[in-house]
Steps between C-alpha positions, in 0.01 A plus 500: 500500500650742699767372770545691851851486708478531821891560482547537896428092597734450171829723627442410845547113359773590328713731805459161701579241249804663265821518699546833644891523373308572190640854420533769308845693411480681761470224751096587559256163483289435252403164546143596511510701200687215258200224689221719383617605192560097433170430583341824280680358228390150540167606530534686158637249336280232626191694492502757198251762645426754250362669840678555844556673763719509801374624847766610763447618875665775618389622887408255749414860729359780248206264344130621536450142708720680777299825461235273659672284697872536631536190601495402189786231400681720766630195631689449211901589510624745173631309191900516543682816363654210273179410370331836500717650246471172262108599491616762264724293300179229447327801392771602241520117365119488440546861287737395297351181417206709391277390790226753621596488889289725763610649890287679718612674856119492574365130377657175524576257163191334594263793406723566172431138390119579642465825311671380171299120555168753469611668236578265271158319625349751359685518168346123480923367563536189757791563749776256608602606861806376558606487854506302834286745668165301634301872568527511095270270446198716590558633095418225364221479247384181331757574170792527754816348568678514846856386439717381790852542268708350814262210535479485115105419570224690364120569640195575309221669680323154586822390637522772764275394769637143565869646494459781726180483682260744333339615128733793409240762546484386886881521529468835635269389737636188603836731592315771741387158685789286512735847506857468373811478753716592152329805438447584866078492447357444796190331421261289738685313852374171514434453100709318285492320154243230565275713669499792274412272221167353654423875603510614152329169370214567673493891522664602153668835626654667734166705544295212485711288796443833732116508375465206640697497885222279676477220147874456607403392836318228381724355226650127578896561522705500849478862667238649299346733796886596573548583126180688459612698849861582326312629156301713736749651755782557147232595252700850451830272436328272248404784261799734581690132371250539173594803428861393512453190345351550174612650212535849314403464166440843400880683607626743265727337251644666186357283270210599236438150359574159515715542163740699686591207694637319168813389538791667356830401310787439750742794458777276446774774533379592823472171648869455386613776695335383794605163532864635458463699782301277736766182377239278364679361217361377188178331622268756506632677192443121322120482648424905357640390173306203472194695592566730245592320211148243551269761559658925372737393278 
């Protein structure tokens, strides 16, 4: 099994849950940096991966997505200078706890976790994707585990559909419909969760629902002719939202093989040094040891 982080929904958690006056010696927060590296280490120790890796964000503006579409989660404000710079740190914590972590100014975490998902597919190794991130669950094959870590509840790939609407291979789909006010995708007016699930029921795809303009007319739900109108007037929208909706699962990554994703010793030294300078005590230092001794020593 091969676990994916989608770090981002983890630190985000972690900048608005852990006390702010959470500081370094210099007086700089790092609340969000001692939250994730809690929950990394929890997830180690709970989980014992022999195969991980960590996905972070870094541009919300330089990503192929706004290449196509500037809009794109343009309506979103920048991450704090606080927080920014604790991106970094997460990054550093994840190293030295021998964790195989991946940025990309071009792609999002999502298509790391997509491109390393199909990769290890391929090497015939099931993937954990560990995250709160619903748009994730278009990876899912049958041997798959989604893993909401907040929630502590896990999804199979039969579980998918009754939990968010969809199969996971119409996820993609189901977004370019619905669109996403998060991400800024604009979608379909006039089409919303309920209705984008009996369009896909009966029509499969994306392609298949515009094959098919004049069967909408006809189906038996509340503004049917108004909805088959909308998917006519916004067809451009509805696939410019597919395009932004699903998926890269072919990005450039460093990686050769799955093996390479194996997960290392902690560096123990390291990880000393750090948590001196960030102020973080013993804790940490306790949970790398622990994780050392049961599984390196």
């Amino acid at each position: 099994m091969l676990y994916l982080v989608d770090a981002s929904v983890f630190i985000f958690r972690a900048w608005h849950s852990v006390p702010t006056e959470v500081a370094d010696r210099d007086g700089n927060p790092v609340n969000a940096v001692l939250g994730f590296a809690r929950f990394v280490c929890e997830l180690l120790e709970r989980e014992s991966p022999r195969h991980i890796a960590v996905a972070f964000d870094e541009s919300l503006e330089l990503g192929y997505r706004n290449e196509i579409y500037p809009a794109y989660k343009a309506n979103r404000d920048p991450a704090p200078v606080e927080l920014q710079r604790q991106f970094a740190l997460c990054r550093e914590i994840c190293a030295a706890l021998g964790l195989a972590q991946f940025g990309s100014s071009r792609y999002e975490a999502d298509d790391i976790i997509g491109t390393l998902a199909t990769r290890a597919r391929a090497a015939g190794l099931p993937v954990t994707i560990v995250s709160r991130d619903k748009d994730l669950t278009q990876l899912l094959s049958p041997v798959d585990v989604y893993w909401d870590a907040i929630a502590d509840v896990r999804y199979g790939y039969a579980d998918i559909e009754a939990r968010f609407g969809v199969a996971p291979e119409r996820m993609a789909d189901f977004l370019a419909l619905t669109g996403d006010a998060v991400d800024n995708v604009p979608g379909v007016p006039g089409i919303g969760r309920k209705t984008a699930q009996k369009l896909l029921k009966h029509f499969d795809t994306l392609h298949g629902v515009f094959e098919n303009l004049e069967q909408v007319r006809k189906l038996k739900f509340r503004n049917a002719v108004f909805v088959a109108d909308s998917l006519r007037e916004h067809r451009d929208a509805a696939f410019l939202s597919r395009r932004l909706t699903a998926i890269a699962c072919d990005m450039p990554l460093p990686v050769s093989r799955v093996g390479d994703l194996r997960r290392r010793a902690p560096e123990l030294s390291t990880l000393d040094t750090f948590c001196e300078t960030q102020g973080f005590g013993r804790v940490l230092r306790d949970h790398a040891r622990r994780i050392h001794a049961r599984h390196f020593a």
